[in-house]
C-alpha positions as CSV (number, residue, x, y, z in Angstrom):
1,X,27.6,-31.0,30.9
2,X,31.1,-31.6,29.8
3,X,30.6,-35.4,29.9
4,X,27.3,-35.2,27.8
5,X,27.9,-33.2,25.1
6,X,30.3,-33.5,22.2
7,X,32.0,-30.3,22.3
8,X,30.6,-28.3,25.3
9,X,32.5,-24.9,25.0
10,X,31.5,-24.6,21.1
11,X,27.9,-25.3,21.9
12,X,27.7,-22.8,25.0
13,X,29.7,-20.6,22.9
14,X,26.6,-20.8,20.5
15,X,23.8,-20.1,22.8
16,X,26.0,-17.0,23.9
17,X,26.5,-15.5,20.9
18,X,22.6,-15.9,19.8
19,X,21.9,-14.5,23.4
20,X,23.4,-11.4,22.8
21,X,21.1,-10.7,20.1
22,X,17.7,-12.3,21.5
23,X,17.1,-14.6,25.0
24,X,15.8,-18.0,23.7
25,X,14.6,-17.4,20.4
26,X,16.3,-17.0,16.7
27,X,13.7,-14.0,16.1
28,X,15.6,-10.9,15.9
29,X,18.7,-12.1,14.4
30,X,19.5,-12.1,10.9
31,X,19.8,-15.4,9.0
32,X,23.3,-13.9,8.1
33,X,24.2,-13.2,11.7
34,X,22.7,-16.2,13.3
35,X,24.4,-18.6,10.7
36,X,27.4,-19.6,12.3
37,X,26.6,-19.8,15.9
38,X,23.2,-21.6,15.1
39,X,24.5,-24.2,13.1
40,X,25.9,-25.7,16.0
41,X,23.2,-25.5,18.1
42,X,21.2,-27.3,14.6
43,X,24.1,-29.6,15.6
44,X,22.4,-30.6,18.7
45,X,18.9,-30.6,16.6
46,X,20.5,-32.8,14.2
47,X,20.9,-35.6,16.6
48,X,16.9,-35.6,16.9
49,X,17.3,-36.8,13.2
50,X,15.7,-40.7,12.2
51,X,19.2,-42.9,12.5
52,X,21.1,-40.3,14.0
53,X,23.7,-41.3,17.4
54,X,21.4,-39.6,20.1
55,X,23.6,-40.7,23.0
56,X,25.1,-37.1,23.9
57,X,21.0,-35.7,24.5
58,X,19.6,-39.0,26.2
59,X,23.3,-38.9,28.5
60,X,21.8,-35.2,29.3
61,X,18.5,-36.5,29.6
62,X,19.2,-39.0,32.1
63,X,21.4,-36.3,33.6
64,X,18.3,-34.1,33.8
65,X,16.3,-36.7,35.8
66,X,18.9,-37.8,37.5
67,X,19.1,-33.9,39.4
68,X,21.1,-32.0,37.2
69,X,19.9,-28.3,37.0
70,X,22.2,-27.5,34.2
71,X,21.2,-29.9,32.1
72,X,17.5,-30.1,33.2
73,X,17.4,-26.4,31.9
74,X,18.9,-27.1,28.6
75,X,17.1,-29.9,27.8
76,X,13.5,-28.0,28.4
77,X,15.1,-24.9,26.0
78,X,16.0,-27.2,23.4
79,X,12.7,-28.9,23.4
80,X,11.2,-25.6,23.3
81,X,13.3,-24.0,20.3
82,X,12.7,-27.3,17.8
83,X,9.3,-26.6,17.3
84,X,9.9,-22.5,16.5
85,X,11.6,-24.1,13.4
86,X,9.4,-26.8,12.3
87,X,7.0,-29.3,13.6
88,X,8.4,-33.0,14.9
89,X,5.4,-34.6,12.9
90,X,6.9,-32.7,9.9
91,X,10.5,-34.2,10.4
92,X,9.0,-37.7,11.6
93,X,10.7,-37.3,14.9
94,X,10.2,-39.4,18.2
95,X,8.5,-38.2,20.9
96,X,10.3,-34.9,22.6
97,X,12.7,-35.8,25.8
98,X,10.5,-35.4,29.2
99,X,12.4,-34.3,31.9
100,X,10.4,-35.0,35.2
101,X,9.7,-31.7,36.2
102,X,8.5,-32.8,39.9
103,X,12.2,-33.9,40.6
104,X,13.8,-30.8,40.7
105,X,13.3,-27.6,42.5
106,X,12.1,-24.7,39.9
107,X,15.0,-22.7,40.4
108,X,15.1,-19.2,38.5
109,X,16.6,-20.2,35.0
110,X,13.6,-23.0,34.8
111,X,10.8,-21.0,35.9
112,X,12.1,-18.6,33.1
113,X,12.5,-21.2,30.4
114,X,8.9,-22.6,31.6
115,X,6.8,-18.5,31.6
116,X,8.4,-18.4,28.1
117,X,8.1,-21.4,26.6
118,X,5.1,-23.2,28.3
119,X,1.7,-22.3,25.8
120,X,-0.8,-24.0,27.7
121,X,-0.3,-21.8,31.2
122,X,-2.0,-18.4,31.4
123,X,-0.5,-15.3,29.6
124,X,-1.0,-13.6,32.9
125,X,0.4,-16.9,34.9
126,X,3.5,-16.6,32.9
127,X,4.0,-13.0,33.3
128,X,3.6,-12.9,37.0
129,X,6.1,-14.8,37.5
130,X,8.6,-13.0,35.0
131,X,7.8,-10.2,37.0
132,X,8.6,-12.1,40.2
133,X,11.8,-13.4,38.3
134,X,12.5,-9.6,37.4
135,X,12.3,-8.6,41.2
136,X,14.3,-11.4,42.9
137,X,17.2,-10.6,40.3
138,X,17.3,-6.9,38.8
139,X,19.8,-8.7,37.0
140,X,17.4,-10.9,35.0
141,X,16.8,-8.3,32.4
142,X,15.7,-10.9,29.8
143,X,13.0,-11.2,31.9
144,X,12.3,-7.6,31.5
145,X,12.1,-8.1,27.7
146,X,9.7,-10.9,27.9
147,X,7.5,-8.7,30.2
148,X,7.3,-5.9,27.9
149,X,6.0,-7.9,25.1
150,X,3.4,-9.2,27.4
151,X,2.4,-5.9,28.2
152,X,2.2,-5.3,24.2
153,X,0.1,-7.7,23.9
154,X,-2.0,-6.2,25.9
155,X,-1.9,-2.9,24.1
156,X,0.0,-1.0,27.3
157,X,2.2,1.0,25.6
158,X,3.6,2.8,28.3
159,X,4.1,-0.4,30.4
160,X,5.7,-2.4,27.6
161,X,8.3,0.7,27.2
162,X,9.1,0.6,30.6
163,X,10.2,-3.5,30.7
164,X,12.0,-2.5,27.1
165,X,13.8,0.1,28.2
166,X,15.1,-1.7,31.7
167,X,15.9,-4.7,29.4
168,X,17.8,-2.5,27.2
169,X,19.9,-0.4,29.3
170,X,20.5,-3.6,32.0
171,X,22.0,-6.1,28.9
172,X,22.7,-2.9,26.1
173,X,24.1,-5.7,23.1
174,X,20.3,-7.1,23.2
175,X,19.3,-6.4,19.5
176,X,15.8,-7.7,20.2
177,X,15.1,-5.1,23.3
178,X,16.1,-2.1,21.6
179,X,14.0,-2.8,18.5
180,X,11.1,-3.9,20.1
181,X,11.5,-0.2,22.5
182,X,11.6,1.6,19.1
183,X,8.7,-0.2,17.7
184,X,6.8,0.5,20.9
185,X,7.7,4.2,20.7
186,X,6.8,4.2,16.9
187,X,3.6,3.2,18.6
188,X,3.3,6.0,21.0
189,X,4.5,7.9,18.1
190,X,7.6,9.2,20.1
191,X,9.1,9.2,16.1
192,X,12.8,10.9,16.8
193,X,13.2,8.5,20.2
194,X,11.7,5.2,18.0
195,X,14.6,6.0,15.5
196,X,17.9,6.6,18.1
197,X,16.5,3.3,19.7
198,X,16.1,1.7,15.6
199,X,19.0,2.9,15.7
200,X,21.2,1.6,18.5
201,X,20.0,-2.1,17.4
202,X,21.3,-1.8,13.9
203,X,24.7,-1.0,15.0
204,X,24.6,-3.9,16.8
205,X,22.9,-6.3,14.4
206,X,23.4,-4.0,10.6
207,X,21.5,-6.8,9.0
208,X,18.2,-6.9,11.0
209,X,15.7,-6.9,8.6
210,X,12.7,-5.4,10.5
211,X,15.2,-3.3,12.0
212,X,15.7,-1.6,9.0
213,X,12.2,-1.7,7.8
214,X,10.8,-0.1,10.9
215,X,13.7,2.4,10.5
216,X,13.0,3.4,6.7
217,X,9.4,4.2,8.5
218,X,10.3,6.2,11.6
219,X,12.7,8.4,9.3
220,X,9.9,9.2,6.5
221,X,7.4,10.0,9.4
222,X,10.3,12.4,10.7
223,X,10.5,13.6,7.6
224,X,14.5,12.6,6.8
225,X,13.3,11.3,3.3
226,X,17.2,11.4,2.1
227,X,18.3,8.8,5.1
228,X,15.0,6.9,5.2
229,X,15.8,5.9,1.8
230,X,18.7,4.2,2.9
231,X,17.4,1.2,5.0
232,X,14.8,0.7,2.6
233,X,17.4,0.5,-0.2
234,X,19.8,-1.5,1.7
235,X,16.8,-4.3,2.1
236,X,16.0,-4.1,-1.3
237,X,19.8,-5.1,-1.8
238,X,19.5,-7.8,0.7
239,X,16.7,-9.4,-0.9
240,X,14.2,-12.3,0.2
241,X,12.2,-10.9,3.2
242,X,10.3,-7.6,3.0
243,X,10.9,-6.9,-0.5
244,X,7.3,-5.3,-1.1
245,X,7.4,-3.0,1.8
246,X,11.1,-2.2,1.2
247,X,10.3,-1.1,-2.5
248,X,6.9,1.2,-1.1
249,X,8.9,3.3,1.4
250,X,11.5,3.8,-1.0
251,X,9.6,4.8,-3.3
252,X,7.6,7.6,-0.7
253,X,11.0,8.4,0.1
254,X,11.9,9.6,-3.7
255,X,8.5,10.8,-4.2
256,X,9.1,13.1,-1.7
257,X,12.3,13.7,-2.8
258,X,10.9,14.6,-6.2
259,X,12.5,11.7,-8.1
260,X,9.8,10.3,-10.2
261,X,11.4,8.2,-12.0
262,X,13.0,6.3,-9.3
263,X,10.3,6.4,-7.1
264,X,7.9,5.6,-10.4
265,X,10.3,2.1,-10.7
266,X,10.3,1.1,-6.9
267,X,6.5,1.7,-6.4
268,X,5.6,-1.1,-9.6
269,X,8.0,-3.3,-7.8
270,X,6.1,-2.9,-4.7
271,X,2.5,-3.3,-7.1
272,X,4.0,-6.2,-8.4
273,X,4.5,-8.2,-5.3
274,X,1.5,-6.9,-3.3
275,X,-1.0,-5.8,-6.2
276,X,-4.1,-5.3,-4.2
277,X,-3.1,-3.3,-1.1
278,X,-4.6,0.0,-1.2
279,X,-2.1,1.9,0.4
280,X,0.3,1.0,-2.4
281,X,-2.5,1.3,-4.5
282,X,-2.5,5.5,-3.5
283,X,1.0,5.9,-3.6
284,X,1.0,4.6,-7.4
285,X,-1.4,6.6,-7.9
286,X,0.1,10.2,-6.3
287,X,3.6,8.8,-8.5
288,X,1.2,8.4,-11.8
289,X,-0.7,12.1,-11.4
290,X,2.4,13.4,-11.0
291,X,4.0,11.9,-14.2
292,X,0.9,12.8,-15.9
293,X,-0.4,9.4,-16.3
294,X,-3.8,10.5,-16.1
295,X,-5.5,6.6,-16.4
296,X,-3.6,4.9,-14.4
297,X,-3.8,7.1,-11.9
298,X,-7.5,6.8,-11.3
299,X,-7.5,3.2,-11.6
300,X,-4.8,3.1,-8.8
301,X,-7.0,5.4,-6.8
302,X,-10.2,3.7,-7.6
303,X,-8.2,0.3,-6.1
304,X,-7.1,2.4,-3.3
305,X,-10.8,3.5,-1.7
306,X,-12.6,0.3,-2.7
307,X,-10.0,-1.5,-0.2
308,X,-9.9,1.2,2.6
309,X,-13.4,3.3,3.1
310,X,-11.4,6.1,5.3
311,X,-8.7,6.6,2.6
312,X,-9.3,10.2,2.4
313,X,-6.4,10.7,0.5
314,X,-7.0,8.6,-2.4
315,X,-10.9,10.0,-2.6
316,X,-9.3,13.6,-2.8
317,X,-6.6,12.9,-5.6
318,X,-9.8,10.9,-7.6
319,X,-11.8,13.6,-7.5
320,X,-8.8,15.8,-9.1
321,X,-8.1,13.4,-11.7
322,X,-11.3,13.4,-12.8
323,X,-11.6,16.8,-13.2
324,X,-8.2,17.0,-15.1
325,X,-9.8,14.6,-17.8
326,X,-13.2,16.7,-17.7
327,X,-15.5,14.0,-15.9
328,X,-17.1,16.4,-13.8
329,X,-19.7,14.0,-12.2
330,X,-17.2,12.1,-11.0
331,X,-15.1,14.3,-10.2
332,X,-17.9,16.4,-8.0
333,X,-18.9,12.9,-6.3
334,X,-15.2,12.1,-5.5
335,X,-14.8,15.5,-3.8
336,X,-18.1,15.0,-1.6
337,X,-17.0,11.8,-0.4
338,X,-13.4,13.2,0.5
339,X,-14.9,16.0,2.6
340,X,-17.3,13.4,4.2
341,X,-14.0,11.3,4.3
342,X,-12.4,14.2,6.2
343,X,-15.1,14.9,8.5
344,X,-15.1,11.1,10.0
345,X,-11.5,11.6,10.4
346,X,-11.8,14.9,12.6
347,X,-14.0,12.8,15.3
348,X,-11.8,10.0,15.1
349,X,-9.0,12.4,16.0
350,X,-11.4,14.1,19.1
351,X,-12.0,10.5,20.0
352,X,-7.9,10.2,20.0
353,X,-7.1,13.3,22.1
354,X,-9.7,11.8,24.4
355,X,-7.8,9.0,24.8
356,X,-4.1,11.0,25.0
357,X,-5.4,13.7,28.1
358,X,-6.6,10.8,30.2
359,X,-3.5,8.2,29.5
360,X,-0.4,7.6,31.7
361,X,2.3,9.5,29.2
362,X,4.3,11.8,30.8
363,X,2.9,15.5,30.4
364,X,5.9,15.9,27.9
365,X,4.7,13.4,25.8
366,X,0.7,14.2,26.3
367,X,2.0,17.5,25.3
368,X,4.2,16.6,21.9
369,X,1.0,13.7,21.3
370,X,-1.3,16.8,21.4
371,X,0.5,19.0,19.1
372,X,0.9,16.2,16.5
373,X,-3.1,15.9,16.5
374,X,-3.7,19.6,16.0
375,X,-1.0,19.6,12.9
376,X,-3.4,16.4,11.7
377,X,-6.5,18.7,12.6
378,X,-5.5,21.6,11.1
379,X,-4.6,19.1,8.0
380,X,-8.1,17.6,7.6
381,X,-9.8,20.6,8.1
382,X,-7.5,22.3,4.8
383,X,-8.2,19.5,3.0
384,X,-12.1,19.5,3.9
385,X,-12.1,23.1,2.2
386,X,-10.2,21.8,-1.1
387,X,-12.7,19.1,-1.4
388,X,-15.4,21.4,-1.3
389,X,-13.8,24.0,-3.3
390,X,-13.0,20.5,-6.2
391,X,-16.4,20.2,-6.0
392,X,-17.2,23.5,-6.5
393,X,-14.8,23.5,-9.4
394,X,-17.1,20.5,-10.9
395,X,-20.3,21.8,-10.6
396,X,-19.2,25.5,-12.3
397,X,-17.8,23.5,-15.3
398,X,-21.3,21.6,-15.6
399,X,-23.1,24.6,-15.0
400,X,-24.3,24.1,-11.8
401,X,-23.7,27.4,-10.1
402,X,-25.7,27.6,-7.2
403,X,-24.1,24.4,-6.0
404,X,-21.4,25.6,-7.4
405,X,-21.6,28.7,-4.8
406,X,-22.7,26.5,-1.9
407,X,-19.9,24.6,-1.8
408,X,-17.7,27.4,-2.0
409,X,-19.3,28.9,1.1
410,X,-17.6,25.5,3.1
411,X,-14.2,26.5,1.8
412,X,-14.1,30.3,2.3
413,X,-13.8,29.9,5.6
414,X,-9.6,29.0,4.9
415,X,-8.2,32.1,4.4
416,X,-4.7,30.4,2.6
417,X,-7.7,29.4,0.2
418,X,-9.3,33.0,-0.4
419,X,-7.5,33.9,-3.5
420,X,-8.7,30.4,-5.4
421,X,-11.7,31.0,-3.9
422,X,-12.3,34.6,-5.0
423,X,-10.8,33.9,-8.7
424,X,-13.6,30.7,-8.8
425,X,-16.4,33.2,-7.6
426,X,-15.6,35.5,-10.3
427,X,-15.7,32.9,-13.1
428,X,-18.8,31.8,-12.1
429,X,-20.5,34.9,-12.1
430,X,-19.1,35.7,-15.7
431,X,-20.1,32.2,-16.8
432,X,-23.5,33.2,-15.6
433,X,-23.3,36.2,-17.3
434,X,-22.6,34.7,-20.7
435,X,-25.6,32.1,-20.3
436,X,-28.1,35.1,-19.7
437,X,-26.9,37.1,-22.7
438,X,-26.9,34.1,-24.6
């Protein structure tokens, strides 16, 4: 190659440095990161350009036909990355540079280039032979990487950690195979093993902005509210991408925290910029009940189940606001539809444990997987018997005691609810009381 490119130890020096952070692709890499080493590979790119002097890429062109493997293997990358960028119609380029693939043996580097490049072969084409790649050289661990998203694809969770953990541990500075192993444990909901591996890719790449998204995630649902607040802010400082989820986990992080106002400020940023997503829609709602804001909290609640049916949450936290502003219908009709809400989500999580006894995880993990769904279980059910003792609540202060008492009789049943339950028992009997001597 040193005759056909311009500056040949710059340019390899390039694709190195990109390497380290993700095989092939710019994905993965920060804009700020990436910036200096791709610019020289945009040098090559440039050449492509209407009027520019395209000698160095049809010298390795020819060089590629001619039996060069180097160069047959660069040119097929390079005409595979242009188009990740933008499209040749949009940049009124010539036709792409063919390289004769029938003149060259496929040797490993090209059959690699080719299972991740080629669109028109078989997913399963492609990773067969990544797998065969992976075999013939343990060494190969991009291959590894590549493998494991396959696997993603196809919703194998255990698989795909496997590939990203060998790809991972066999080339340790690759950004892109740690983060994608602690996104597919955030999956499996491995939480403290999705952060360390989160973690391990930012101090290799601090600016990785999914990094640090996925991160600000993994920590809330660890319940480290204090440091997941710190990605989320730091992204919020970077600006551009992610800006609306950024401002939403920051803002569950200081609602947690019990920082209204800051959390109040981030979550109206997030509204802002994504103004009909439900979830945001609840957690605007949760930081308006508890700043009082009595109106705007239903309305953001009202948004929140109208976009997600199953938001059990949001049907609960109606049903109280409506109650604190005396609209007992509503309020009663809000609480029936969170314990119906509830229920639905109890057989989805039988359905789930289902699936967790009969998978491949390790009986550690089947194990930690099964005693997250009983804490959920033992959630729903709670919240089951506060919806019915809301609606119980409703139907007294309409004066509608017998339904009043049979929805009481759903949330006895909790003893950490007995005393409210006694104490609402009692009122109703003395409100009954009144009626008759009145």
């Amino acid at each position: 190659l040193a005759t056909s490119l311009p500056d040949p130890t710059r340019v390899a020096s390039a694709y190195l440095s990109i390497s380290t952070r993700l095989p092939v692709a710019f994905e993965g890499v920060s804009v700020e990161a990436a910036a200096s080493a791709s610019r020289l590979v945009h040098e090559l790119m440039a050449m492509r350009e209407p009027g520019a002097d395209a000698t160095p890429l049809l010298l390795l062109q020819a060089r590629a036909a001619a039996g060069d493997r180097a160069a047959q293997a660069l040119v097929e990358r390079f005409e595979c990355d242009i188009p990740r960028a933008v499209s040749r119609e949009q940049r009124g380029q010539p036709p792409p540079l063919e390289t004769p693939k029938t003149l060259i043996g496929i040797t490993p580097l090209l059959a690699f280039t080719r299972a991740t490049c080629d669109r028109q072969s078989e997913v399963v084409e492609r990773a067969n032979t990544l797998e065969r790649l992976a075999q013939e050289e343990p060494r190969f661990h991009e291959a590894r990487y590549f493998l494991g998203r396959f696997y993603l694809g196809q919703k194998k969770l255990v698989s795909a950690e496997r590939e990203f953990l060998a790809s991972a541990n066999g080339f340790p500075q690759m950004t892109a195979a740690w983060a994608m192993l602690g996104s597919t444990r955030m999956m499996i909901e491995d939480y403290d093993a999705a952060s360390a591996d989160l973690a391990r890719a930012l101090s290799l790449e601090p600016d990785q902005r999914s990094v640090l998204l996925t991160q600000a995630k993994a920590l809330n649902f660890l319940g480290r509210y204090e440091e997941a607040a710190v990605p989320a802010a730091k992204l919020i400082e970077m600006g551009v991408w992610f800006l609306a989820d950024a401002n939403y986990w920051l803002a569950f992080s200081e609602l947690q925290l019990g920082r209204l106002q800051d959390a109040d400020i981030h979550v109206r940023e997030a509204k802002r910029m994504n103004s009909n997503d439900g979830g945001t829609a609840r957690l605007s709602g949760l930081v308006a009940f508890r700043l009082d804001q009595l109106d705007r909290a239903r309305t953001e609640f009202e948004l929140a189940v109208s976009r997600n049916d199953l938001d059990c949450e949001a049907r609960i936290q109606l049903g109280a606001v409506h109650g604190r502003q005396e609209h007992y219908e509503g309020s009663v009709a809000a609480f029936v539809q969170a314990r119906q809400c509830y229920a639905r989500t109890l057989e989805s999580i039988d359905r789930r444990r289902a699936e967790i006894e009969t998978s491949s995880l390790t009986d550690t993990r089947k194990q930690t997987a099964l005693g997250r769904l009983a804490q959920q279980v033992d959630h729903s059910r709670r919240s089951e018997a506060v919806a019915s003792l809301g609606a119980a609540e409703g139907e007294a202060q309409r004066g509608a005691f017998d339904a009043a008492l049979a929805h009481l009789a759903d949330a006895e049943a909790r003893s950490d609810l007995s005393s409210r339950v006694a104490e609402l028992r009692a009122r109703i009997a003395l409100m009954r009381a009144r009626r008759v001597r009145s």
